[in-house]
VEXTORKOL-507145 format. One record per residue: x, y, z of N, C-alpha, C in turn; residue number from 1. Coordinates in pm, 1 decimal, decimal comma, padded with zeros to 6 digits. Layout:
# VEXTORKOL-507145
<r><n_x>X</n_x><n_y>Y</n_y><n_z>Z</n_z><ca_x>X</ca_x><ca_y>Y</ca_y><ca_z>Z</ca_z><c_x>X</c_x><c_y>Y</c_y><c_z>Z</c_z><num>NUM</num></r>
...
END
This chain:
# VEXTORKOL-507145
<r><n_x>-02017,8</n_x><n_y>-07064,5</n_y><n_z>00584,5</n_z><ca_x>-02045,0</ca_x><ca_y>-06960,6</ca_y><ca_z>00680,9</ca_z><c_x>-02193,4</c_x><c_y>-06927,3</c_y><c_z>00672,4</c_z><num>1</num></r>
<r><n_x>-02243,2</n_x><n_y>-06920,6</n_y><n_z>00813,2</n_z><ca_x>-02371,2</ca_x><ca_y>-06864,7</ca_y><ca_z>00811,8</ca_z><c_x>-02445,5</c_x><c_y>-06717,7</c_y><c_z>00808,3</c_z><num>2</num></r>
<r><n_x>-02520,3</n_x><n_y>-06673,0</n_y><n_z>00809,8</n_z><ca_x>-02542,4</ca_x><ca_y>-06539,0</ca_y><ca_z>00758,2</ca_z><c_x>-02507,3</c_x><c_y>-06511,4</c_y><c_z>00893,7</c_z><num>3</num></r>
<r><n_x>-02551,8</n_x><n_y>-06548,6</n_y><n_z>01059,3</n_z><ca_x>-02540,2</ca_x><ca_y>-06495,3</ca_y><ca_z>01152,7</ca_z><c_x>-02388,7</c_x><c_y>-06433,6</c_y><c_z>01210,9</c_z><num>4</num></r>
<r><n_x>-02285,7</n_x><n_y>-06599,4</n_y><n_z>01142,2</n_z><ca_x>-02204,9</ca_x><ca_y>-06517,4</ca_y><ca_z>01144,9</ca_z><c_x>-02084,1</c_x><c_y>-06448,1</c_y><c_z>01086,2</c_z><num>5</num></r>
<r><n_x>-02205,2</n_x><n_y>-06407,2</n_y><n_z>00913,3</n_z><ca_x>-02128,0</ca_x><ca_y>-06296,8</ca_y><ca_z>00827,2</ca_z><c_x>-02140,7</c_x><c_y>-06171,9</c_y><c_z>00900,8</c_z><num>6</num></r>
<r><n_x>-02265,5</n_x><n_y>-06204,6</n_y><n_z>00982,3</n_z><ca_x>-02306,4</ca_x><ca_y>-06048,9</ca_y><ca_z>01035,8</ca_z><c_x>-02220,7</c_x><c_y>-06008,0</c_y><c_z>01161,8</c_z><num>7</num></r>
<r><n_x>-02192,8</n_x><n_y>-06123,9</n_y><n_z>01251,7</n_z><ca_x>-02085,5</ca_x><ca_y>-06060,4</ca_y><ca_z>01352,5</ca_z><c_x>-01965,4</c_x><c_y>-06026,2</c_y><c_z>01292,3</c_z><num>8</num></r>
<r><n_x>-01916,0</n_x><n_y>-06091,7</n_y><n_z>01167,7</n_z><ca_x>-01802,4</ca_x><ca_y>-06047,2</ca_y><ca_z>01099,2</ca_z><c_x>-01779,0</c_x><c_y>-05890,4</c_y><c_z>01056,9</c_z><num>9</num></r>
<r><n_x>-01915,3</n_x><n_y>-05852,2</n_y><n_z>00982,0</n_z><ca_x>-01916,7</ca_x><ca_y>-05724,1</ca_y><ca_z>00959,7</ca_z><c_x>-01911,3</c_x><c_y>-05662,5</c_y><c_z>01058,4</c_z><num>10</num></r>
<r><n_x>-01951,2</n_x><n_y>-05673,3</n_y><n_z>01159,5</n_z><ca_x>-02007,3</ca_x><ca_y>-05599,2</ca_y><ca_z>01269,5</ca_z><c_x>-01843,5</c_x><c_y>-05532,4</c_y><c_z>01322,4</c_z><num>11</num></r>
<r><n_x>-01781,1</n_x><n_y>-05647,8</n_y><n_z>01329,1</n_z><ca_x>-01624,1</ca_x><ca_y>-05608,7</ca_y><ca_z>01366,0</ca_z><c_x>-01554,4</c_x><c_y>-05550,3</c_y><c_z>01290,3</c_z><num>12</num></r>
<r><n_x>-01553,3</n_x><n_y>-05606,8</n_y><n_z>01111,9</n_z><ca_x>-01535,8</ca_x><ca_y>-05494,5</ca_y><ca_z>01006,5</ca_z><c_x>-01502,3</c_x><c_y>-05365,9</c_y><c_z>01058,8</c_z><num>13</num></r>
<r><n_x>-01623,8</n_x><n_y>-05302,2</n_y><n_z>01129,3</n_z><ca_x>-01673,5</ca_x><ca_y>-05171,6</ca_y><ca_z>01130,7</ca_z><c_x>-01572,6</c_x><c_y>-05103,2</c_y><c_z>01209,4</c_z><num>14</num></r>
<r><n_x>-01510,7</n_x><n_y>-05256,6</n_y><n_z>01282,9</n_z><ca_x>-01380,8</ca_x><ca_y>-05134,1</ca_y><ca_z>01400,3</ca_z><c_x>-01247,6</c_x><c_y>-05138,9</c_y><c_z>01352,8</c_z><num>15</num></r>
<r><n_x>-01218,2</n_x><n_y>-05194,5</n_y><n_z>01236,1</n_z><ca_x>-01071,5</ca_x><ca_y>-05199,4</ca_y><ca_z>01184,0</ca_z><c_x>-01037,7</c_x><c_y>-05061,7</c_y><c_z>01095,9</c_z><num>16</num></r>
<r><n_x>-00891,0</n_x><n_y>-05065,6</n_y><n_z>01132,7</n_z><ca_x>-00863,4</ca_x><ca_y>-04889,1</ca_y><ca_z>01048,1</ca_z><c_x>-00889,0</c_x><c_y>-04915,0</c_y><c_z>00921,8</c_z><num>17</num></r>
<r><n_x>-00907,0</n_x><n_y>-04803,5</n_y><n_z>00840,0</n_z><ca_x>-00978,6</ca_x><ca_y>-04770,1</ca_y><ca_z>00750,9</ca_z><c_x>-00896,5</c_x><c_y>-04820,8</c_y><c_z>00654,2</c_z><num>18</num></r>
<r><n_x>-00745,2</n_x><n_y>-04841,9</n_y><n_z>00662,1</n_z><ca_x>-00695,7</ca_x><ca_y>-04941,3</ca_y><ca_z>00523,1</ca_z><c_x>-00730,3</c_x><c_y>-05056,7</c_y><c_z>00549,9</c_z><num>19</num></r>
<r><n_x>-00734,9</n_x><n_y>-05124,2</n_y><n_z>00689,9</n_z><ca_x>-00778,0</ca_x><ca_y>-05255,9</ca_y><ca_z>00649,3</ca_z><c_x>-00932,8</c_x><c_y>-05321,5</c_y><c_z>00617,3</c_z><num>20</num></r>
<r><n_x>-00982,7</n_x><n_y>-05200,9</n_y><n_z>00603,0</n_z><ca_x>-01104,1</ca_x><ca_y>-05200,7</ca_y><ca_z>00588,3</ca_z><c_x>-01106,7</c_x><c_y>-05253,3</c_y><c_z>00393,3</c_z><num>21</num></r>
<r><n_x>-01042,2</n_x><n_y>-05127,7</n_y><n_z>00309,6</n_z><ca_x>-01036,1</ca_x><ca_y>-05116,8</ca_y><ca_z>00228,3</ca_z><c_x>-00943,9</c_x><c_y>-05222,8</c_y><c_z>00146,5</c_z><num>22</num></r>
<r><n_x>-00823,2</n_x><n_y>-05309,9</n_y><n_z>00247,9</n_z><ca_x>-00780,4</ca_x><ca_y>-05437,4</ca_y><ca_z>00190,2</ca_z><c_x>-00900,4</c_x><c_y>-05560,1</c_y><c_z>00179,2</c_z><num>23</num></r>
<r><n_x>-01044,9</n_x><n_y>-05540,9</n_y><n_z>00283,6</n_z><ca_x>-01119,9</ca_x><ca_y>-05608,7</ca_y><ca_z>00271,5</ca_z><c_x>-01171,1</c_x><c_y>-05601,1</c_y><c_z>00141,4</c_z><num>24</num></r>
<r><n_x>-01194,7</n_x><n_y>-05524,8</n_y><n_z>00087,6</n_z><ca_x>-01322,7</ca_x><ca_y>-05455,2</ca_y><ca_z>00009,8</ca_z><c_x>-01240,9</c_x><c_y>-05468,1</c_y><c_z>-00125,2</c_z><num>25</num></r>
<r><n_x>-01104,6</n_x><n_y>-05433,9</n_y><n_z>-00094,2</n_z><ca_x>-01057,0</ca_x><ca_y>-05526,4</ca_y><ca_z>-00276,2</ca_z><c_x>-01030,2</c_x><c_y>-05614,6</c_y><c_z>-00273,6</c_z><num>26</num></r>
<r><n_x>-01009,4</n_x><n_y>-05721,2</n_y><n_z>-00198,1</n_z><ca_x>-01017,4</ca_x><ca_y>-05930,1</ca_y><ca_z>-00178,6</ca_z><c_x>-01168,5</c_x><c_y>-05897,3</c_y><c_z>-00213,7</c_z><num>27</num></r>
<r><n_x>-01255,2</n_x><n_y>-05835,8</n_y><n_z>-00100,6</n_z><ca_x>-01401,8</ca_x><ca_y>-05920,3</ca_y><ca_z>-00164,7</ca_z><c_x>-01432,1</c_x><c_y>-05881,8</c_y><c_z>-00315,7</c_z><num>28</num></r>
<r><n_x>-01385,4</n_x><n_y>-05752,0</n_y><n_z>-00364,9</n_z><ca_x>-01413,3</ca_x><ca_y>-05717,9</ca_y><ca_z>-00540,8</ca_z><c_x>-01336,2</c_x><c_y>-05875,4</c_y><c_z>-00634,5</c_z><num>29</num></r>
<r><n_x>-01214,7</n_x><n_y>-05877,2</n_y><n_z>-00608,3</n_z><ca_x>-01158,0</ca_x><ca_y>-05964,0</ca_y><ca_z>-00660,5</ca_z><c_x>-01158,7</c_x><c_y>-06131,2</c_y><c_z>-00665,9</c_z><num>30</num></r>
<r><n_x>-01252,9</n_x><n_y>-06120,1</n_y><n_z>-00513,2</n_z><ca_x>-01366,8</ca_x><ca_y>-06284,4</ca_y><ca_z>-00526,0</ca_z><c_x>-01426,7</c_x><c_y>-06295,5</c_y><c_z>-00618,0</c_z><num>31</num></r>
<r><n_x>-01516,6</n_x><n_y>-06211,0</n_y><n_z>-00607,0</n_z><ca_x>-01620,1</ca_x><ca_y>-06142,7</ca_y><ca_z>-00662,3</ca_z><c_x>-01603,7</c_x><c_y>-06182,7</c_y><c_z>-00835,6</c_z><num>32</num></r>
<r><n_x>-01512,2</n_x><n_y>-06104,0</n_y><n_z>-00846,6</n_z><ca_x>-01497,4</ca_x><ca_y>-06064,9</ca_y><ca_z>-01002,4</ca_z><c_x>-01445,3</c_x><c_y>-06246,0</c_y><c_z>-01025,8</c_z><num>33</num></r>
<r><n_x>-01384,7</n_x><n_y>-06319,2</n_y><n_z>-00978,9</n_z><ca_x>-01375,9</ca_x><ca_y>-06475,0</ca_y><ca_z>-01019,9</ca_z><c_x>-01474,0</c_x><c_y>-06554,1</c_y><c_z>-01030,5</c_z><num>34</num></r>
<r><n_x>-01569,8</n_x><n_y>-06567,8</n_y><n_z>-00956,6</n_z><ca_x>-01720,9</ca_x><ca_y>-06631,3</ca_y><ca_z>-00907,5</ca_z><c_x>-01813,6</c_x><c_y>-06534,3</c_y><c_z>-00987,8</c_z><num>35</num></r>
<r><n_x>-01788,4</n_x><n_y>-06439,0</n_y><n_z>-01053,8</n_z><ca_x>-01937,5</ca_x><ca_y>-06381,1</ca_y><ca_z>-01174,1</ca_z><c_x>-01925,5</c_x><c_y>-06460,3</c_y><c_z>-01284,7</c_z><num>36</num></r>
<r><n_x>-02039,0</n_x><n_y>-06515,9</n_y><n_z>-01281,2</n_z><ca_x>-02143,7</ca_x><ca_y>-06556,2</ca_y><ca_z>-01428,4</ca_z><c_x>-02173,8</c_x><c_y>-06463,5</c_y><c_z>-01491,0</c_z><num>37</num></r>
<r><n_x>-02114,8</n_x><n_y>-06333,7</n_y><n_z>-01493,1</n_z><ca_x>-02205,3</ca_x><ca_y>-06243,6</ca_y><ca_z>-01637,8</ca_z><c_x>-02064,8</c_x><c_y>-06222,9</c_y><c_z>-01649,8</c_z><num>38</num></r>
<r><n_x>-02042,7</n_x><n_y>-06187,2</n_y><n_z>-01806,1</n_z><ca_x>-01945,0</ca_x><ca_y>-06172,8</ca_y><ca_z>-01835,4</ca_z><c_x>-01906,6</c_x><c_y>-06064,9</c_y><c_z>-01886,7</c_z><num>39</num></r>
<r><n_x>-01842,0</n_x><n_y>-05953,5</n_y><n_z>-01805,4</n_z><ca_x>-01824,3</ca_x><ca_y>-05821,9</ca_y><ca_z>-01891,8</ca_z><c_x>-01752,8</c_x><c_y>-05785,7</c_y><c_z>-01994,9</c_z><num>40</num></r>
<r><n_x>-01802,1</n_x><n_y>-05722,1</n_y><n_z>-02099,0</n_z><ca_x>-01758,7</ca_x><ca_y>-05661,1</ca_y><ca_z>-02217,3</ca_z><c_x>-01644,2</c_x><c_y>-05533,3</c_y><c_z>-02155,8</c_z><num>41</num></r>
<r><n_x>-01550,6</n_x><n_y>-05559,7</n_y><n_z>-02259,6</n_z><ca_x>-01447,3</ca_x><ca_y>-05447,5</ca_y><ca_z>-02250,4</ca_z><c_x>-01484,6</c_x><c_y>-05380,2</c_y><c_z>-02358,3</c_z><num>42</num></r>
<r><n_x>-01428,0</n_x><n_y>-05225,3</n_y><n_z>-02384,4</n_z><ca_x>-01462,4</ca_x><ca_y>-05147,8</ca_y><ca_z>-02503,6</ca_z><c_x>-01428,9</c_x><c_y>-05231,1</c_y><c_z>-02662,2</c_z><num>43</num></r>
<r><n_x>-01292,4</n_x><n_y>-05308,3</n_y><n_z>-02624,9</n_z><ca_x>-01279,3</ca_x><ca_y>-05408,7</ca_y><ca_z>-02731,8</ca_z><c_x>-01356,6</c_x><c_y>-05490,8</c_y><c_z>-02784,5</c_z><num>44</num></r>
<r><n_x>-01415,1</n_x><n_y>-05521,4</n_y><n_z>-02693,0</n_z><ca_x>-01472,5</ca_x><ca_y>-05656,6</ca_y><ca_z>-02683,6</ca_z><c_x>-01625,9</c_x><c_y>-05610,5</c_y><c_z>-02749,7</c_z><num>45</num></r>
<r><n_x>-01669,6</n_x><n_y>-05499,8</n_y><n_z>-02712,6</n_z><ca_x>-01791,2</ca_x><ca_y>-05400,6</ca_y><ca_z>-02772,0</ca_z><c_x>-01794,8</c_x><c_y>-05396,4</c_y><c_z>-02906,7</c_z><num>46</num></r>
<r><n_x>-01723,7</n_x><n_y>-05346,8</n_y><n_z>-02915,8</n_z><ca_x>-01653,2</ca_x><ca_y>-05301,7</ca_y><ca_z>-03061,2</ca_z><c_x>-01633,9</c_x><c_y>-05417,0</c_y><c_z>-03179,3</c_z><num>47</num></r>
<r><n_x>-01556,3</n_x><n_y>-05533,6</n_y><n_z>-03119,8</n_z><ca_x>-01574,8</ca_x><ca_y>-05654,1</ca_y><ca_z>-03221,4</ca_z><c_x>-01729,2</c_x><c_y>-05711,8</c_y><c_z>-03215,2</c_z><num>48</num></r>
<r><n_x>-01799,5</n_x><n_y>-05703,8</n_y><n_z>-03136,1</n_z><ca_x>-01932,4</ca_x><ca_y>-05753,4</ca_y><ca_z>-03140,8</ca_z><c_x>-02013,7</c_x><c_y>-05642,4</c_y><c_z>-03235,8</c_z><num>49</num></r>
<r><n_x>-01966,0</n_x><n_y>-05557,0</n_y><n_z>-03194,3</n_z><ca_x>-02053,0</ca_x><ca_y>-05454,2</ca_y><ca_z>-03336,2</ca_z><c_x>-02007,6</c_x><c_y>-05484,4</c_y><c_z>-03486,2</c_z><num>50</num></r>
<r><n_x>-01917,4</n_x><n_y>-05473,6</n_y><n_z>-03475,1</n_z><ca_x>-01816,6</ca_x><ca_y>-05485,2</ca_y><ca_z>-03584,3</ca_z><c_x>-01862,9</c_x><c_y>-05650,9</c_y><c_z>-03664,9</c_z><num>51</num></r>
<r><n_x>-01892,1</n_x><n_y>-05682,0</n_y><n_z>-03583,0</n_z><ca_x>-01963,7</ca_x><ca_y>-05839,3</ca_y><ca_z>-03604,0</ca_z><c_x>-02081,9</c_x><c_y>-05881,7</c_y><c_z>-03651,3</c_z><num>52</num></r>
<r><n_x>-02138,6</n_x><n_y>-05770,8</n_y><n_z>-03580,2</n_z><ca_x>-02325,3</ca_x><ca_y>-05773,4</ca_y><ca_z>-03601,8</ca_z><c_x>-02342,0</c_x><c_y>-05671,2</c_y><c_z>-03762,4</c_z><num>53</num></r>
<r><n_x>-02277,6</n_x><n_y>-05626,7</n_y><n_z>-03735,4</n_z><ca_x>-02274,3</ca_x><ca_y>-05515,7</ca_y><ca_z>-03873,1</ca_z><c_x>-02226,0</c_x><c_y>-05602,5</c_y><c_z>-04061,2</c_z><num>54</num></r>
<r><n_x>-02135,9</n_x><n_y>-05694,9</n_y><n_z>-03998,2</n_z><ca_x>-02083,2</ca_x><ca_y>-05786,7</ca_y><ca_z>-04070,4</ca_z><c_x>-02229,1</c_x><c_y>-05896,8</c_y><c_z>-04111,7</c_z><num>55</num></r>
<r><n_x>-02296,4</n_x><n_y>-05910,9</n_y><n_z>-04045,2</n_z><ca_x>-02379,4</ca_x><ca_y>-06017,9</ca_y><ca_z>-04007,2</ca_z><c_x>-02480,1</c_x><c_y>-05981,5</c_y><c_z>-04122,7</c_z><num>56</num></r>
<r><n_x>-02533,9</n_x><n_y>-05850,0</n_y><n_z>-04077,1</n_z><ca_x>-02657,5</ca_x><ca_y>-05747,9</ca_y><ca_z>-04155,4</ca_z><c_x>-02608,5</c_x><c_y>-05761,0</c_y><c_z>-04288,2</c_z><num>57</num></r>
<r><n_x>-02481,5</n_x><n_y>-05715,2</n_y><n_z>-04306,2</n_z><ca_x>-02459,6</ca_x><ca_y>-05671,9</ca_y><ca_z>-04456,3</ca_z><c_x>-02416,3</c_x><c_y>-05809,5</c_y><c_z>-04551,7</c_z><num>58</num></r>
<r><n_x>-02422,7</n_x><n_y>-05920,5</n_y><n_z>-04463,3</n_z><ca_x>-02402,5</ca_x><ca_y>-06071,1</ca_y><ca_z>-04537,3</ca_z><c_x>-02262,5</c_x><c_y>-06053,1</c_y><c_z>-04608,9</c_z><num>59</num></r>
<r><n_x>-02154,7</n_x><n_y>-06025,6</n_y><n_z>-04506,3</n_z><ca_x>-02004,5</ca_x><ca_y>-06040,4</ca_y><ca_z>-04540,4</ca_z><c_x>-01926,3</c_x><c_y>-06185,4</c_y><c_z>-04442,9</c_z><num>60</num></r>
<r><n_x>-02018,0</n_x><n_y>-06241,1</n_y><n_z>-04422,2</n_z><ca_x>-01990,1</ca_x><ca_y>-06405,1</ca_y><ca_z>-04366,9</ca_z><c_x>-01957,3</c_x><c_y>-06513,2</c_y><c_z>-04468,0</c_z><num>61</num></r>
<r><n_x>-01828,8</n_x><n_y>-06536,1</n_y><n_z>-04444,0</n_z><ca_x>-01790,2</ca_x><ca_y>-06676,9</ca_y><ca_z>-04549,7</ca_z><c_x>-01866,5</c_x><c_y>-06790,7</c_y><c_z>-04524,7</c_z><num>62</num></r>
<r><n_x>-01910,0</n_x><n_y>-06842,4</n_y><n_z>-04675,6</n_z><ca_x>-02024,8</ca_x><ca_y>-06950,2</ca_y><ca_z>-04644,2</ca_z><c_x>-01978,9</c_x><c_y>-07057,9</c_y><c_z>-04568,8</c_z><num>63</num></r>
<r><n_x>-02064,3</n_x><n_y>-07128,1</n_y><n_z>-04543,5</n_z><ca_x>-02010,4</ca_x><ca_y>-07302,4</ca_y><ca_z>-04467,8</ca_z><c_x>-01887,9</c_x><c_y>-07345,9</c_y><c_z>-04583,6</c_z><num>64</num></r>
<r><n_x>-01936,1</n_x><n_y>-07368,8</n_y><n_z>-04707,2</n_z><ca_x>-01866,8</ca_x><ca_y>-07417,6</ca_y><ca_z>-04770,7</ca_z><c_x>-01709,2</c_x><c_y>-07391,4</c_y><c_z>-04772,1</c_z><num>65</num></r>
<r><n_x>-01655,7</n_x><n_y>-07233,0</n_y><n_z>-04812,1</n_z><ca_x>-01576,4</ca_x><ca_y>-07187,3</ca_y><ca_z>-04795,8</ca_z><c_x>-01472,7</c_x><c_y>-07185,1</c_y><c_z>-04649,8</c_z><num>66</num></r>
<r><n_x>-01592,9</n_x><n_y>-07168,7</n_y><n_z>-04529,8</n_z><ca_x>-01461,6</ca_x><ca_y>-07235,4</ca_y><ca_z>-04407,9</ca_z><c_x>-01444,1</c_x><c_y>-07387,2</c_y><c_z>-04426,4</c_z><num>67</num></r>
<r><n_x>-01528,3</n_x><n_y>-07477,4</n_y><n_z>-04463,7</n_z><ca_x>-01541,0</ca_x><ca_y>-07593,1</ca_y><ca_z>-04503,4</ca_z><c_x>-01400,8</c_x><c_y>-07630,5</c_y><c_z>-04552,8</c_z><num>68</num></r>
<r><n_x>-01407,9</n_x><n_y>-07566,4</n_y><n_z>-04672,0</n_z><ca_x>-01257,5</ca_x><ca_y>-07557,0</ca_y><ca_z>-04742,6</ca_z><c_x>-01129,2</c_x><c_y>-07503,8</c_y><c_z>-04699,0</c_z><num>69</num></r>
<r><n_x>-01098,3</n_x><n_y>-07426,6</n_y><n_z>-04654,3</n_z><ca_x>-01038,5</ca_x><ca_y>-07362,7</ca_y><ca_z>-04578,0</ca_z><c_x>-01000,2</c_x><c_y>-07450,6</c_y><c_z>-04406,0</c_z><num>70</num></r>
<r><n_x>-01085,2</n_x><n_y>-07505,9</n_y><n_z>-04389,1</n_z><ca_x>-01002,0</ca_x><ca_y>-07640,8</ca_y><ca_z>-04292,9</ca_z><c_x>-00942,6</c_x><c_y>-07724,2</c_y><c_z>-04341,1</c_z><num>71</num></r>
<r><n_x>-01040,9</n_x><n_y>-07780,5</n_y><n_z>-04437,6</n_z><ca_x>-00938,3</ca_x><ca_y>-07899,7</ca_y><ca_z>-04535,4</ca_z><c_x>-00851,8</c_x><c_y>-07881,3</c_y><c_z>-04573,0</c_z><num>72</num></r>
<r><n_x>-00767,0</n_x><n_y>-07776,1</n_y><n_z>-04620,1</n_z><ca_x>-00703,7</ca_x><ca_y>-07712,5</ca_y><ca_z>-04667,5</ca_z><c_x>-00566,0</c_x><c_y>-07693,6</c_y><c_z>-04600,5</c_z><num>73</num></r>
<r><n_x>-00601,9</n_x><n_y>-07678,8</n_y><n_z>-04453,5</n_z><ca_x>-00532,3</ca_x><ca_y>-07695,4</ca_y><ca_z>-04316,2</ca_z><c_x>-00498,6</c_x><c_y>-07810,6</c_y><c_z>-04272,8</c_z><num>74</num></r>
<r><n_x>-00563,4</n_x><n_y>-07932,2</n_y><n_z>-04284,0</n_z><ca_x>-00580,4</ca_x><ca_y>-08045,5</ca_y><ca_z>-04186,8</ca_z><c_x>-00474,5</c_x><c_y>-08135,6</c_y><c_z>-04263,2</c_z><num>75</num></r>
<r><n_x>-00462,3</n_x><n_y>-08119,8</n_y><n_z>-04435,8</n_z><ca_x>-00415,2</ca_x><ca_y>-08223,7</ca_y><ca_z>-04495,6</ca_z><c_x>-00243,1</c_x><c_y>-08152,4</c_y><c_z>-04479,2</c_z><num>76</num></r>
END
């Protein structure tokens, strides 16, 4: 579709009743939200990344060696 005619599209938008306006507008959120490249953080998702970085600082990361082991450990 071309911009000229996204713009007659809207243009007509403008005369549909106001729910079907608003069935537009959550299809286009929900395009939308499939086709984004940034990826939003949930409060969870916040929270383990802190929780992570904090881990990081205070050098509570199991060495290579130790996940190292801990696969082998698994695999056999």
């Amino acid at each position: 579709m071309k911009k000229p005619e996204l713009e007659l599209l809207l243009d007509r938008v403008s005369t549909w009743p106001s729910a079907a306006q608003q069935d537009l507008l959550d299809s286009i959120a929900e395009i939308e939200s499939r086709h984004d490249l940034i990826y939003r953080l949930s409060d969870g998702d916040r929270i383990a990344v802190q929780r992570g970085l904090t881990d990081l600082r205070e050098n509570r990361l199991a060495s290579d060696e130790t996940v190292a082991a801990l696969f082998n450990r698994f695999r056999t």
